[in-house]
C-alpha positions, 0 to 999 in steps of 0.5 A: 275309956275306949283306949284303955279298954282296946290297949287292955284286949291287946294285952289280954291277947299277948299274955295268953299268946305268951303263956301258950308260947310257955314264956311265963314271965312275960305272960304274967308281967302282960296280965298285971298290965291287962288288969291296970289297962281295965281298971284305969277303964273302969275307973274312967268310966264310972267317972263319966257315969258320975258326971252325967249323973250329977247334971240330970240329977241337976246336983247343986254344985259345979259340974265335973268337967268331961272334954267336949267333942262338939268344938272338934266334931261338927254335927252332921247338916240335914236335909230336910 
């Protein structure tokens, strides 16, 4: 969802860089890319609203899979 969202700024920023430069075409050809890098966004995130959603509502039913950082990212140990 994060990446989408960056690469849609990204594109945000090169359509008006374009539009301001007076390149119209590849000004707009970079909005319509701008408007599916926030969709692809939106949609990855009420994905995810959906999937937590689903488990604390405790849904009969299976759970939808969502990737699971915990296996590559160790939590951090604390002194105590």
């Amino acid at each position: 969802m994060f990446v989408t969202a960056t690469l849609g700024f990204g594109c945000a920023t090169g359509a008006y860089w374009q539009i301001a430069l007076g390149n119209m075409e590849a000004g707009s050809r970079l909005v319509v890319g701008t408007g599916a890098c926030f969709f692809a966004a939106a949609l990855l995130g009420w994905y995810m609203f959906l999937a937590v959603m689903l488990v604390v509502m405790e849904f009969p039913g299976p759970d939808l899979p969502v990737f699971d950082l915990s296996t590559v990212i160790k939590a951090k140990v604390r002194n105590e």
